[in-house]
C-alpha positions in Angstrom: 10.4 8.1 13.9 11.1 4.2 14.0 8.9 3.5 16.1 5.8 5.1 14.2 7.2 3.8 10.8 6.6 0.0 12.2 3.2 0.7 13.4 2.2 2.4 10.6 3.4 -0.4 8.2 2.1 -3.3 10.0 -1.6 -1.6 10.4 -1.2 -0.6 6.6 -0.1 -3.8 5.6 -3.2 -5.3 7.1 -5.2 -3.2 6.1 -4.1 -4.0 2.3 -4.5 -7.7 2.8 -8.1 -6.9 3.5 -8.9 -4.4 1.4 -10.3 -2.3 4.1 -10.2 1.4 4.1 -12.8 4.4 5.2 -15.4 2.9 3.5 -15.7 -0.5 5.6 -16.1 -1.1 9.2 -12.5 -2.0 10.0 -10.2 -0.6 12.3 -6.5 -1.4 13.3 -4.2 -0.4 16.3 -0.4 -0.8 16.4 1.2 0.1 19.6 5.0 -0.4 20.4 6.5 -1.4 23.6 10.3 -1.4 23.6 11.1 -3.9 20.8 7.3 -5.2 20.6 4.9 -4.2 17.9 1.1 -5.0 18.9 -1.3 -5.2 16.3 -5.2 -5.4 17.3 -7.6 -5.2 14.4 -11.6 -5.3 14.7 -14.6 -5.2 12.6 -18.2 -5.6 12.3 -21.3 -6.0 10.0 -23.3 -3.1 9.8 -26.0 -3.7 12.3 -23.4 -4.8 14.7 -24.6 -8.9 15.0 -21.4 -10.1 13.5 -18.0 -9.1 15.8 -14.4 -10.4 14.7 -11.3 -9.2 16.8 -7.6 -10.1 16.1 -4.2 -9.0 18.5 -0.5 -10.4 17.2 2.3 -9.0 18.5 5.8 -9.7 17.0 9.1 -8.0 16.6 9.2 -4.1 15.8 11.7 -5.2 13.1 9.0 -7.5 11.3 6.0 -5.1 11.0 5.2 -6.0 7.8 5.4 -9.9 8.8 3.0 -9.3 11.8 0.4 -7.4 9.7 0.1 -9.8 7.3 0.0 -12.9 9.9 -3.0 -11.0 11.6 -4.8 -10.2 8.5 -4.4 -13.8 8.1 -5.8 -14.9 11.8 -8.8 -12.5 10.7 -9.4 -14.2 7.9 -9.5 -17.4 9.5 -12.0 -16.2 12.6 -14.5 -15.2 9.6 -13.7 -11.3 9.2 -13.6 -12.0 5.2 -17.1 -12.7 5.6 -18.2 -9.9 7.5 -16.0 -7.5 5.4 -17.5 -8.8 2.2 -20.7 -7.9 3.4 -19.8 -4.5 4.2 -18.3 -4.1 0.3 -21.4 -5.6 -1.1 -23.8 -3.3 1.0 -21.8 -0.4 0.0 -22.1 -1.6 -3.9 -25.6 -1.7 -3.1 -26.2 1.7 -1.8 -24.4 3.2 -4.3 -26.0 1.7 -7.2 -29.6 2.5 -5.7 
């Protein structure tokens, strides 16, 4: 289904530029709306103080394009720094 296979990409594609998956407090949403892919991506630290939200939309024909230009908004609002946290707590509790 096209219209699954574009979401899917651009909220996979995003999610690779971040290196999030199950283990970090990341979540991404594609929706399609005729010929427009919306991406809206948010995460937080673990106790919640830090909040960092991202929505693109583009062309259904460039989801790979959109998710990386949001990974790259999210990056810019500070989500690298709240994601990095999230890796290095997860290190942390699984070393002790």
């Amino acid at each position: 289904h096209g219209d699954t296979r574009a979401a899917v990409e651009a909220e996979r594609t995003m999610l690779g530029r971040l290196e999030g998956g199950c283990q970090v407090p990341l979540g991404v949403l594609a929706t399609v709306n005729g010929s427009t892919l919306s991406l809206y991506a948010a995460a937080c630290n673990l106790d919640g103080a830090d909040f960092v939200s991202v929505t693109r939309a583009g062309s259904i024909a460039d989801a790979v394009g959109l998710g990386t230009a949001a990974a790259g908004d999210f990056v810019s609002k500070g989500g690298a720094a709240v994601l990095a946290e999230a890796h290095a707590r997860r290190q942390a509790s699984l070393k002790g």
